[in-house]
C-alpha positions in Angstrom: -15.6 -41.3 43.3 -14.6 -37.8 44.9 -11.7 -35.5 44.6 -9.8 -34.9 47.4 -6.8 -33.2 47.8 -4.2 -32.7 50.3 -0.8 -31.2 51.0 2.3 -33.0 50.7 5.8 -31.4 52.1 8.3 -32.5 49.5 11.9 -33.0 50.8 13.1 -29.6 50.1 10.7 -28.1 52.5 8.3 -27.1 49.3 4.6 -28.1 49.7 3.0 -29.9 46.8 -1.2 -30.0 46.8 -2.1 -33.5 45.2 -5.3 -35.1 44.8 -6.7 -38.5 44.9 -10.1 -40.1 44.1 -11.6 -41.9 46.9 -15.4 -43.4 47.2 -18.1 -41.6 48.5 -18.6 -43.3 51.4 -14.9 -42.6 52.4 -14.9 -39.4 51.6 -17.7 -38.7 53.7 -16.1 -40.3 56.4 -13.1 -38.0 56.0 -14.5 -34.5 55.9 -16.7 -35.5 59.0 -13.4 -36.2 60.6 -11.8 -33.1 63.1 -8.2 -33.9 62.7 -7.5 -32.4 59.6 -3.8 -33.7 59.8 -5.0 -37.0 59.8 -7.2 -36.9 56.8 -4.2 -35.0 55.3 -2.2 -38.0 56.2 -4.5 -40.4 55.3 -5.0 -38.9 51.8 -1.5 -38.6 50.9 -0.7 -42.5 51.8 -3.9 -43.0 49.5 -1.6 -40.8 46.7 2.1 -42.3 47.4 0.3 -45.7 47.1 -1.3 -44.7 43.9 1.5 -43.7 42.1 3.2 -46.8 43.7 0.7 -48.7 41.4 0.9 -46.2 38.4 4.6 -46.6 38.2 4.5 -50.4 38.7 1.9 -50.7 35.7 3.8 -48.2 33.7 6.8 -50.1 33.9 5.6 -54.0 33.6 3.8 -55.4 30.4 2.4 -58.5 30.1 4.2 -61.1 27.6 0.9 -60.9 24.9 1.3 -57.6 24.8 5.4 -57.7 24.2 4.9 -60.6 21.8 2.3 -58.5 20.1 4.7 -55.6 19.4 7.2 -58.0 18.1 9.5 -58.4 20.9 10.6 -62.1 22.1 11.9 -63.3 25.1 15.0 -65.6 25.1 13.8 -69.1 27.0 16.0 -69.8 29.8 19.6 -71.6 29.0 18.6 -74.2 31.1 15.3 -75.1 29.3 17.4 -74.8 26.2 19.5 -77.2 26.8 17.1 -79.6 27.2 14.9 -79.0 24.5 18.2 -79.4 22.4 18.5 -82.7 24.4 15.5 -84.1 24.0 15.2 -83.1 20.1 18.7 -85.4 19.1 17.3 -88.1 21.6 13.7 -88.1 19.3 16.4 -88.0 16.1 18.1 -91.3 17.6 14.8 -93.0 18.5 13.7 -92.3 14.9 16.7 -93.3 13.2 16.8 -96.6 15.5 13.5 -97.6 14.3 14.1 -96.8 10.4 17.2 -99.3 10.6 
């Protein structure tokens, strides 16, 4: 992996210079390249696509991980219902059969 960097234009006019890691092979490929806007381009869609995936995995945990840290998800009202349903149908079976 290689560290490029590039020059993004924010939207108040100011320039930014980020950087992202990109294989060797590609990176070869891009500073044999002439159009320097294009492997300016190129990089920064690497970097808004990167922090597009940063962001999403910052944000988003999977439910081990929240059960691990104590935190429990309410089941569905839906599914709730049902389970409550299906428990007092198992109690009158039971009782049906004790009689």
């Amino acid at each position: 992996m290689k560290k490029m960097y590039a020059t993004l234009t924010l939207h108040d006019g100011k320039s930014k210079e980020v950087y992202v890691h990109v294989d060797e092979q590609t990176a070869e490929m891009l500073e044999q390249l002439e159009d320097k806007e294009l492997v300016n381009q190129y990089l920064i869609d690497e970097f808004k696509m990167a922090m597009d995936d940063y962001s999403y995995r910052r944000h988003t945990i999977s439910f081990e991980q929240a059960k691990e840290k104590g935190f429990d998800l309410a089941a569905p009202t839906d599914l709730l219902e049902e389970t409550i349903k299906a428990e007092s149908e198992d109690k009158v079976r039971q009782r049906k059969r004790i009689t």
